[in-house]
Structure formats: C-alpha cells, structure tokens
VMD Tcl script that draws the C-alpha trace (Angstrom):
set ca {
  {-24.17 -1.02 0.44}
  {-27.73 0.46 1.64}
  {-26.65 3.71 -0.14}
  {-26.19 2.19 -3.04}
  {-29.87 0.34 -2.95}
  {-31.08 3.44 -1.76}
  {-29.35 5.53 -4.58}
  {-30.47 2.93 -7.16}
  {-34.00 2.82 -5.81}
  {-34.80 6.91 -6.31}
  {-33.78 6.88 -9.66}
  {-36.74 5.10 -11.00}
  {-35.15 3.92 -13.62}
  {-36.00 0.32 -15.28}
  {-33.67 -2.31 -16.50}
  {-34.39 -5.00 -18.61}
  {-35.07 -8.30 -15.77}
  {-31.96 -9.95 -17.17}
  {-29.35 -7.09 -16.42}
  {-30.81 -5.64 -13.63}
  {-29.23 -7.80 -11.18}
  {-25.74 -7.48 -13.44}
  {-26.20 -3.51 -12.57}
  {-26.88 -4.00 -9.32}
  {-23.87 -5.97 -7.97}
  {-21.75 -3.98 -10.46}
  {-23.20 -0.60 -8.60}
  {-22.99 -2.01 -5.26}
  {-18.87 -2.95 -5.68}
  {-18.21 0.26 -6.73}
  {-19.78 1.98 -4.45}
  {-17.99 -0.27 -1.95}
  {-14.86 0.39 -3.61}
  {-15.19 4.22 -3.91}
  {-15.99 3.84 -0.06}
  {-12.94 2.19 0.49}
  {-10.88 4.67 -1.19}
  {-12.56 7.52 1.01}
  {-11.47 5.88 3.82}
  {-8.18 4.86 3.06}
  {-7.78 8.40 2.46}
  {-9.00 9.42 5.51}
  {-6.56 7.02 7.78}
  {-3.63 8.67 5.47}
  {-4.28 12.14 5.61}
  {-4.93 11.49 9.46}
  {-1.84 9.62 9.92}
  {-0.12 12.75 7.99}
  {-1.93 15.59 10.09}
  {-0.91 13.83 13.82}
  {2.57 12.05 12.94}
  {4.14 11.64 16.18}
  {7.51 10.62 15.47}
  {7.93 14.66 14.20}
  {7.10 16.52 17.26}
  {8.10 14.01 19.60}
  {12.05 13.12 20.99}
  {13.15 9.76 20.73}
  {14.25 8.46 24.02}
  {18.73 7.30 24.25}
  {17.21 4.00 24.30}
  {15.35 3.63 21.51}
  {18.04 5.83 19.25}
  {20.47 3.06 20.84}
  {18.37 0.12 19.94}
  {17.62 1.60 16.15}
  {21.65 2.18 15.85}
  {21.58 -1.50 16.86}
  {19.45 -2.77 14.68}
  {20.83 -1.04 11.77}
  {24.37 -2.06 12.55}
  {23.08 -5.96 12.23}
  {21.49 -4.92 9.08}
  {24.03 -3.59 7.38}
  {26.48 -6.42 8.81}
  {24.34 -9.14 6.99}
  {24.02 -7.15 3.99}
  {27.78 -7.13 3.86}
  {28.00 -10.89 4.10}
  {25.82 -11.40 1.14}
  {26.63 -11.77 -2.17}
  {27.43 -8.43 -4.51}
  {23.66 -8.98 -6.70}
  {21.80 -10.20 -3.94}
  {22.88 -7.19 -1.95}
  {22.13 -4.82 -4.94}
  {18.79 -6.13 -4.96}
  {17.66 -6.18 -1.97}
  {18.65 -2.51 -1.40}
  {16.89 -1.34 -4.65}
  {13.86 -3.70 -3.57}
  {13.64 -2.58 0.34}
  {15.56 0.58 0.67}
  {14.88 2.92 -2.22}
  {11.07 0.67 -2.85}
  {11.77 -0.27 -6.22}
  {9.04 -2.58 -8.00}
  {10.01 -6.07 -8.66}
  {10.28 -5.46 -12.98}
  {12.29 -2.09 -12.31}
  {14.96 -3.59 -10.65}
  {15.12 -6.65 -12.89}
  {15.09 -3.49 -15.72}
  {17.93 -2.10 -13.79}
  {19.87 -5.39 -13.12}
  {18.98 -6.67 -16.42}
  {17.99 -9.69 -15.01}
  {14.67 -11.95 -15.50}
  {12.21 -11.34 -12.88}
  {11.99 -13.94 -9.96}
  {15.76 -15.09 -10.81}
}
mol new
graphics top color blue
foreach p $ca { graphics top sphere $p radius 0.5 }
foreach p [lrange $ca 0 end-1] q [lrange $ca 1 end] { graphics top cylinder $p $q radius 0.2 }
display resetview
C-alpha cells in the first residue's frame, strides 16, 4: 500500500478534490491486487520447482493406506445412486464446474 502512495505521490499529478480520494483507493486495491497475484504466483511456481511427492518414494504404508482409502471411496460411490454418482465424479474427479456438468447432465444447476 506505501508503494502505491509513494508511486502516486512522484507523479505530481492533480486531481480534482472530489475524485482524488476515488483514485486513490481505486489505485491502492489494485496495486494490492496485482501484489497478490505476484505472490500467488510465486507460492505456485515454488510449489512446482520443489514438488516432493516426484523425487521422493512413498513408504508400503502410506501406498497401503491410499489403496485403503480409495477402496472406501469407490465402495460408497458404488452404493449411490447412477446421477449422483455421475456427478460427483465429473464434479470431484475430472474438476468440472458446477454449469458444465449440469450442461453435460442436462440438468438445472443446484438440482
């Protein structure tokens, strides 16, 4: 936010009194918002660079566990019903948005 003030401050440039405090908060979110892109960014292209789930082996525990886990998971998707099953794969598994699978199941949304 200082940047901003800072940045806003060496122009030398003069607003009208009545929009001048419009420009300023209007400067000051989007410098906070291109700020928050940068570092969500950052955290993602950091999290890319030292992923340790690809140079690392999982332990015969863990693998055991997971196998587990997804056993259960695909037990209770077999219990459901054959539409509430389809969407919750297309919703979860492949990470469909909520109006393309309603597209695809031609279905209202939220039904």
């Amino acid at each position: 936010m200082q940047d901003v003030f800072t940045r806003l401050c060496t122009r030398g440039r003069v607003l009208a009194q009545d929009s001048a405090l419009a420009y300023v908060r209007t400067a000051v979110v989007n410098g906070c918002r291109s700020m928050l892109r940068r570092r969500a960014l950052a955290h993602r292209v950091a999290i890319t660079r030292t992923a340790p789930w690809r140079d690392t082996q999982e332990s015969a525990e863990h693998t055991a566990i997971m196998a587990e886990d997804r056993r259960l998971v695909l037990a209770a998707l077999a219990a459901l019903p054959g539409r509430r099953r389809e969407v919750l794969v297309l919703r979860f598994y492949l990470g469909l948005p909520v109006a393309q699978v309603a597209a695809m199941l031609a279905s209202a949304r939220g039904q």
